[in-house]
C-alpha positions as CSV (number, residue, x, y, z in Angstrom):
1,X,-5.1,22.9,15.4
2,X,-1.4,23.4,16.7
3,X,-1.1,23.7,20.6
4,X,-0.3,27.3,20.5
5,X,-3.2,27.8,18.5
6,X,-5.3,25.9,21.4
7,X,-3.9,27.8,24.0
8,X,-4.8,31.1,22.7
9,X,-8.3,29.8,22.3
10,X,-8.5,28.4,25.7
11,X,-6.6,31.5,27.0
12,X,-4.2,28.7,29.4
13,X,-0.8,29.7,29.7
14,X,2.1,28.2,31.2
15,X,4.9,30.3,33.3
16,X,7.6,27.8,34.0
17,X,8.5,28.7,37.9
18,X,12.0,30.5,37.6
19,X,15.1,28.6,38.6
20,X,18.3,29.1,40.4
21,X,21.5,29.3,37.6
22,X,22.9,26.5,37.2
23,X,26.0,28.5,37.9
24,X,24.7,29.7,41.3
25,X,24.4,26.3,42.4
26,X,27.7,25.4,41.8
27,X,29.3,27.9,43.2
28,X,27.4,27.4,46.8
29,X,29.0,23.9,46.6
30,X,32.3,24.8,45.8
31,X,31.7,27.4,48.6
32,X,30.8,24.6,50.9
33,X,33.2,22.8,50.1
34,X,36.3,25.0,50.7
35,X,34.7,25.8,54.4
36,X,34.3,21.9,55.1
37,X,38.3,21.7,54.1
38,X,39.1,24.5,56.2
39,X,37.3,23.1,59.2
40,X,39.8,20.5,59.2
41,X,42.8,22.3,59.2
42,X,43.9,23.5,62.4
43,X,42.7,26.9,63.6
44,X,46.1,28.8,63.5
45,X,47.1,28.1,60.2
46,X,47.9,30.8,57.8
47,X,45.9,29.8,55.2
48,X,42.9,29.6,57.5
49,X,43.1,32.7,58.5
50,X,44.1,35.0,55.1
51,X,40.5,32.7,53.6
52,X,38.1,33.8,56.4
53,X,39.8,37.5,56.6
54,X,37.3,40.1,55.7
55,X,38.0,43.1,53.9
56,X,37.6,46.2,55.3
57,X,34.5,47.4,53.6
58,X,33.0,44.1,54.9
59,X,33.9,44.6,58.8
60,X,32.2,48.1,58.1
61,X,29.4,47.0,57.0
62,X,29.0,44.0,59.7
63,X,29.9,47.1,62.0
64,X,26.5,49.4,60.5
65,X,24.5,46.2,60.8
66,X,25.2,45.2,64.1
67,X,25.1,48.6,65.2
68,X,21.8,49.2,64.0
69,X,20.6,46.0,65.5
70,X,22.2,46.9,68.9
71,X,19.3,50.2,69.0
């Protein structure tokens, strides 16, 4: 008797727990990384500040959340 065949007669199953992308992963590092280099530079430099600029659609939202977190 093949396993399958076993495991329909047993009724066991097996649901591998779901895992991050690999790809996900990566790009949290690479993420990380970039901040860590920034931290070093010093605070007024150019390139510091156009990376950490937010978009306008982003300081809306922060502005809805906070907002609604202020009430």
């Amino acid at each position: 008797m093949d396993s399958l065949d076993q495991m329909m007669d047993d009724g066991t199953t097996y649901q591998a727990e779901p895992q991050k992308p690999a790809w996900c992963e990566r790009k949290q590092a690479v993420v990380q990384e970039e901040l860590r280099r920034m931290n070093q530079l010093p605070a007024k430099s150019t390139y510091v500040a156009h990376r950490l600029k937010r978009t306008e659609s982003q300081e809306k939202e922060l502005e809805l959340l906070f907002a609604g977190l202020s009430l």
